[in-house]
C-alpha positions as CSV (number, residue, x, y, z in Angstrom):
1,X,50.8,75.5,64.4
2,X,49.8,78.9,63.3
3,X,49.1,81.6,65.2
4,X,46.3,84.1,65.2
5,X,46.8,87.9,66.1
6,X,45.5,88.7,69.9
7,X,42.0,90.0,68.9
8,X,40.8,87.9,66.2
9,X,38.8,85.0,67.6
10,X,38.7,81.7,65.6
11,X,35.9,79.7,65.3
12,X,35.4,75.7,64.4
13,X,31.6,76.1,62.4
14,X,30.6,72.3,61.3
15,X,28.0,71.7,58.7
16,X,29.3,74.3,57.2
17,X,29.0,73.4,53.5
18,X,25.4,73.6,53.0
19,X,22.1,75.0,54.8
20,X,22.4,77.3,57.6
21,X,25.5,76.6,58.3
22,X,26.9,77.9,54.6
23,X,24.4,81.4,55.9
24,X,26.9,81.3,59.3
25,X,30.0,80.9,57.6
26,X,29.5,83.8,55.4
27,X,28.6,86.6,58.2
28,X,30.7,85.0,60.4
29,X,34.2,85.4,58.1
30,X,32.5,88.8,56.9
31,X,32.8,89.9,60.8
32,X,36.6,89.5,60.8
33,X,36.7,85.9,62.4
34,X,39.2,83.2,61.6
35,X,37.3,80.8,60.4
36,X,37.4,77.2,59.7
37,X,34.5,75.2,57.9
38,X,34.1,71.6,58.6
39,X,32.0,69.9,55.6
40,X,31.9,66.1,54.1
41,X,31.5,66.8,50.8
42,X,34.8,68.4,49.5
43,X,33.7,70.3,47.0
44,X,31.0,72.3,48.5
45,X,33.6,72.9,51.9
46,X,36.2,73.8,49.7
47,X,33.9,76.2,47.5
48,X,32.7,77.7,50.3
49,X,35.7,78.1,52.0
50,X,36.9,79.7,49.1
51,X,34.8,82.0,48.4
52,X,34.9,83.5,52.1
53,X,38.1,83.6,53.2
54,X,38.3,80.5,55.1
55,X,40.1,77.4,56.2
56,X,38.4,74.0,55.2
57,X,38.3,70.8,57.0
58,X,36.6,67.4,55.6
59,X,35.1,65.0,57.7
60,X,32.7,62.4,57.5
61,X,30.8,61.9,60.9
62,X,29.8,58.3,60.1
63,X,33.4,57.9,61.0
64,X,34.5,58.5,64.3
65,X,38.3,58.3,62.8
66,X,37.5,60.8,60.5
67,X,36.6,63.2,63.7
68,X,39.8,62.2,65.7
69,X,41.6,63.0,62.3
70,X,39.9,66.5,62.0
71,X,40.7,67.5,65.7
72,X,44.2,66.8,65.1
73,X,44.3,69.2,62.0
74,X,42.4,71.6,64.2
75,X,44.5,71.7,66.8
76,X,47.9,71.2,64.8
77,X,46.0,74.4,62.5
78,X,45.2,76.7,65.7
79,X,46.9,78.1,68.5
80,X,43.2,79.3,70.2
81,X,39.7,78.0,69.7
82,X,37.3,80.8,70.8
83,X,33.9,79.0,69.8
84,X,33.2,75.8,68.4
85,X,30.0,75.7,66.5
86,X,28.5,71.8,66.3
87,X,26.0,71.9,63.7
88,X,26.9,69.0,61.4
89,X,23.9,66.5,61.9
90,X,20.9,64.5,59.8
91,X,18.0,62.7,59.7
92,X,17.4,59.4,58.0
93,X,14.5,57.8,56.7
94,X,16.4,53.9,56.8
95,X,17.8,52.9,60.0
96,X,21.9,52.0,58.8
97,X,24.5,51.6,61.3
98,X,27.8,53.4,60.6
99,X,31.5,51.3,60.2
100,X,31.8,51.8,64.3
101,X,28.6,49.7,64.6
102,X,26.0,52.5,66.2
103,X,23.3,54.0,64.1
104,X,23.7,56.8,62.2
105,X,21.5,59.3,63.3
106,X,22.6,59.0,67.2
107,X,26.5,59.1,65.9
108,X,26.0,61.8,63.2
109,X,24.3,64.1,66.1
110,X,26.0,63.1,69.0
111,X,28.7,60.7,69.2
112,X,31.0,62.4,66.6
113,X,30.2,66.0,68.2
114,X,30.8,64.9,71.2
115,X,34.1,63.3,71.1
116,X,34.9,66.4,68.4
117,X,34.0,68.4,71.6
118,X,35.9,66.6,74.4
119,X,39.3,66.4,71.8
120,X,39.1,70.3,71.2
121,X,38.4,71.0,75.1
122,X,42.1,71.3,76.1
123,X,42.6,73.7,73.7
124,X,39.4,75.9,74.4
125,X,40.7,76.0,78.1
126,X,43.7,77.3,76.9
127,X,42.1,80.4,75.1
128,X,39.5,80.9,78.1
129,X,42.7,81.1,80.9
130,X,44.2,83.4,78.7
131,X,41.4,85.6,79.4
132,X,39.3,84.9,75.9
133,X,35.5,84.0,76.5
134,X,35.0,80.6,75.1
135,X,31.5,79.0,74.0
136,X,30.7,75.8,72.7
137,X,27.2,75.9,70.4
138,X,25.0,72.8,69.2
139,X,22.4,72.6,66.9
140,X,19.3,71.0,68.5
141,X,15.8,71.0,67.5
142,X,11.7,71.5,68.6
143,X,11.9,67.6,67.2
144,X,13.5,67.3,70.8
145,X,9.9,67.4,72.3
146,X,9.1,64.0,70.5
147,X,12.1,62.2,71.7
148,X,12.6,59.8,74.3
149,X,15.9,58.8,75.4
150,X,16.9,55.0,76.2
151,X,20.7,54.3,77.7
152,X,19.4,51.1,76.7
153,X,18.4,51.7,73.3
154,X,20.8,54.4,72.0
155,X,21.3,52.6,68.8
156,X,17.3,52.3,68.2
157,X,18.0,48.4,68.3
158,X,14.7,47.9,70.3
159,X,12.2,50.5,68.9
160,X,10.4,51.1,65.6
161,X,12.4,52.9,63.4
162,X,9.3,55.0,62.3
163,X,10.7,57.0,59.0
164,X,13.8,58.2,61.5
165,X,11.3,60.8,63.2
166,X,11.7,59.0,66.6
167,X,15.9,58.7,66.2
168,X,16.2,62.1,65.2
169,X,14.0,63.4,68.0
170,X,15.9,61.7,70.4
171,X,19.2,62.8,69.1
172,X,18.6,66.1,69.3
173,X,17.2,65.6,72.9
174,X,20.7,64.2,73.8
175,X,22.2,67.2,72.0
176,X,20.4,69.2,74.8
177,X,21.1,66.9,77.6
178,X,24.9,66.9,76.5
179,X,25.1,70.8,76.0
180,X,23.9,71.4,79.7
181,X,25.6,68.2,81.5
182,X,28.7,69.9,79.4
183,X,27.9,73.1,80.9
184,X,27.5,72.0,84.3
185,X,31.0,70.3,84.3
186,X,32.4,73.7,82.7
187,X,31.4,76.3,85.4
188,X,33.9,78.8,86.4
189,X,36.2,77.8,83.2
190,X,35.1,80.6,81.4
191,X,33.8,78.5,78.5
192,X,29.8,78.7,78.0
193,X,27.7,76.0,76.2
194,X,24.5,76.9,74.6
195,X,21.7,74.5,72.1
196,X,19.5,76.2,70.1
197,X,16.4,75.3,67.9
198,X,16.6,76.9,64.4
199,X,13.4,76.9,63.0
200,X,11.7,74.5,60.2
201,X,13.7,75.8,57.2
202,X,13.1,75.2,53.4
203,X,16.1,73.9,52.8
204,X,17.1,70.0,51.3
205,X,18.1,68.5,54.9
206,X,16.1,65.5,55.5
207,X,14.6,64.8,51.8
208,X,15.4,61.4,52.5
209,X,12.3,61.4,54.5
210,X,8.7,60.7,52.4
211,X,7.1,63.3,55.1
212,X,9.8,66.2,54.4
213,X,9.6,65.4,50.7
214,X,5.6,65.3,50.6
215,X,5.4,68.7,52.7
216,X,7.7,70.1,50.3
217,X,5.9,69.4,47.1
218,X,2.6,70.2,48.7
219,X,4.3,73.6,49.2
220,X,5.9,73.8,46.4
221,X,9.1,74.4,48.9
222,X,7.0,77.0,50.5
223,X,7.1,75.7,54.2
224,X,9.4,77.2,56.7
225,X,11.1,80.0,57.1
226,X,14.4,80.9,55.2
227,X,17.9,79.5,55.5
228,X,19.2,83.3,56.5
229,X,16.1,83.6,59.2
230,X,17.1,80.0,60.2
231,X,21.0,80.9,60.3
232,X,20.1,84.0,62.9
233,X,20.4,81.9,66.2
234,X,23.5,80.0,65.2
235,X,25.5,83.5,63.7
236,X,24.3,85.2,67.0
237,X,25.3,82.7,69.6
238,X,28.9,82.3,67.9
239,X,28.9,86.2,67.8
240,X,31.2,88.3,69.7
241,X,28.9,89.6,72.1
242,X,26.9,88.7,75.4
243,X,24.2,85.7,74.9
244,X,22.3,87.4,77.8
245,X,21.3,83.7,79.2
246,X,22.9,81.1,81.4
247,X,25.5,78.5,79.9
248,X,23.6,75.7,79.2
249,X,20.3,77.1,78.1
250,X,18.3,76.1,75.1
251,X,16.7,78.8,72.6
252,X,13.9,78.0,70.4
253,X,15.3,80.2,67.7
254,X,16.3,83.5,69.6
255,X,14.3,83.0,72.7
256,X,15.7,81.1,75.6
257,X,14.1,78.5,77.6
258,X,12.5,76.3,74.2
259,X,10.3,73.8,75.2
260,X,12.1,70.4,75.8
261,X,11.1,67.1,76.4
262,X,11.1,66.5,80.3
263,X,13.9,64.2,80.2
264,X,15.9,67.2,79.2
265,X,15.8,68.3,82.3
266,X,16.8,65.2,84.1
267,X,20.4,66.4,85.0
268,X,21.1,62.2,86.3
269,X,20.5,61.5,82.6
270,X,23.0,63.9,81.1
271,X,25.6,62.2,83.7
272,X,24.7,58.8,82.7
273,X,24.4,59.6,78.8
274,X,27.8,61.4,79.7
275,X,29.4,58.2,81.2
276,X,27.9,55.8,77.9
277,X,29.2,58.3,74.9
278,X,32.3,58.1,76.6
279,X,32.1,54.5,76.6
280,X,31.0,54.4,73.2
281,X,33.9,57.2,71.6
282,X,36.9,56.2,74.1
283,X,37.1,59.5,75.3
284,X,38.7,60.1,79.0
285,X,37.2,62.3,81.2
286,X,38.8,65.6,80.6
287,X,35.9,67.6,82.3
């Protein structure tokens, strides 16, 4: 294990080889961070890496081994974890399951996050009792408001697939339901959890869709904002300096308190969804 001077804060940033999260890596190693950048493809993780100073990490999230690998070389890599960024997601116009038999969209989003998450916790509490504000940060998504969670149904086994619109809604939904049920069980650790909504950005993620690939050529690529306006929640949330809301909130880009889905708020749910991805990851309650 290698240690880190005193005031340098290191931060895990997923989804970090393309899209915002390339935008996030960039100001956030050019602000003095350790940095480690968590991609699948190797060769845009290691590029990127590369070119800013920081430590890559490959995993592929369709494989929960591949996560329980990567926490391992996190934690064998760093003494202190001071934010962990979970922005590695997708959506998918074919419903596949992934090799540990759940769909990918759910597992992509959530599952491998999650158990990311719960393996790195120890390790966060150690930096926050050493008197190092700690914050856990989740991509989520407006798509939350057309989701509809089923502890029944996680997998999408019993609902219309629908071009993945439906999945990905939900998953981000659970991403918001697991950021505050994470926050709740956190109080008075000193480590914060916060979901935010980046905005629609013109960027590739979800061409696998007809409807992201139609609005795109109808546009000529001109819908949405930018990938450095849609990088602004994620590099300020991971920043070094008060969020100004209470752990567990959701921003709709830089505002707190986005509009979710009312199950988001059903704080029953995020225990029950808590108990089931533990089921489903073999994580022990650590929190």
């Amino acid at each position: 294990m290698s240690a880190q001077s005193g005031s340098r804060r290191t931060i895990i940033l997923t989804g970090a080889s393309s899209g915002i999260g390339v935008v996030a890596a960039e100001q956030l190693a050019a602000q003095g961070n350790e940095l480690a950048v968590v991609g699948r493809n190797p060769e845009r993780t290691r590029a990127v890496a590369e070119r800013i100073g920081a430590t890559p990490f490959l995993a592929d999230y369709e494989r929960l081994d591949d996560v329980r690998s990567l926490a391992d070389a996190l934690l064998d890599r760093y003494d202190r974890i001071d934010v962990l960024a979970n922005n590695a997601g997708g959506l998918y116009a074919k419903r596949e399951l992934t090799i540990d038999g759940h769909e990918r969209t759910i597992q992509a989003n959530h599952l491998a996050p999650f158990l990311l998450t719960n393996l790195l916790l120890p390790r966060m509490r150690a930096t926050a009792e050493a008197g190092n504000p700690v914050r856990v940060v989740s991509t989520a998504s407006l798509a939350n408001l057309f989701g509809h969670v089923r502890l029944d149904d996680l997998d999408f086994e019993k609902r219309p697939w629908l071009g993945g619109w439906r999945g990905y809604g939900t998953a981000k939904l659970v991403t918001i339901l697991f950021i505050r049920e994470l926050a709740e069980r956190l109080t008075g650790t000193g480590i914060d959890a916060f979901s935010f909504h980046p905005g629609t950005i013109a960027t590739n993620f979800g061409m696998s869709s007809p409807l992201i690939r139609f609005g795109s050529a109808v546009t000529r690529g001109g819908y949405g904002i930018s990938v450095e306006q849609g990088a602004a929640p994620l590099i300020a949330l991971t920043a070094d300096s008060p969020v100004g809301a209470p752990s567990g909130t959701y921003f709709d880009r830089l505002t707190a308190n986005g509009r979710v889905r009312h199950q988001a708020n059903d704080a029953q749910l995020g225990r029950d969804l808590w108990t089931l991805t533990s089921e489903f990851t073999g994580v022990e309650a650590v929190v």
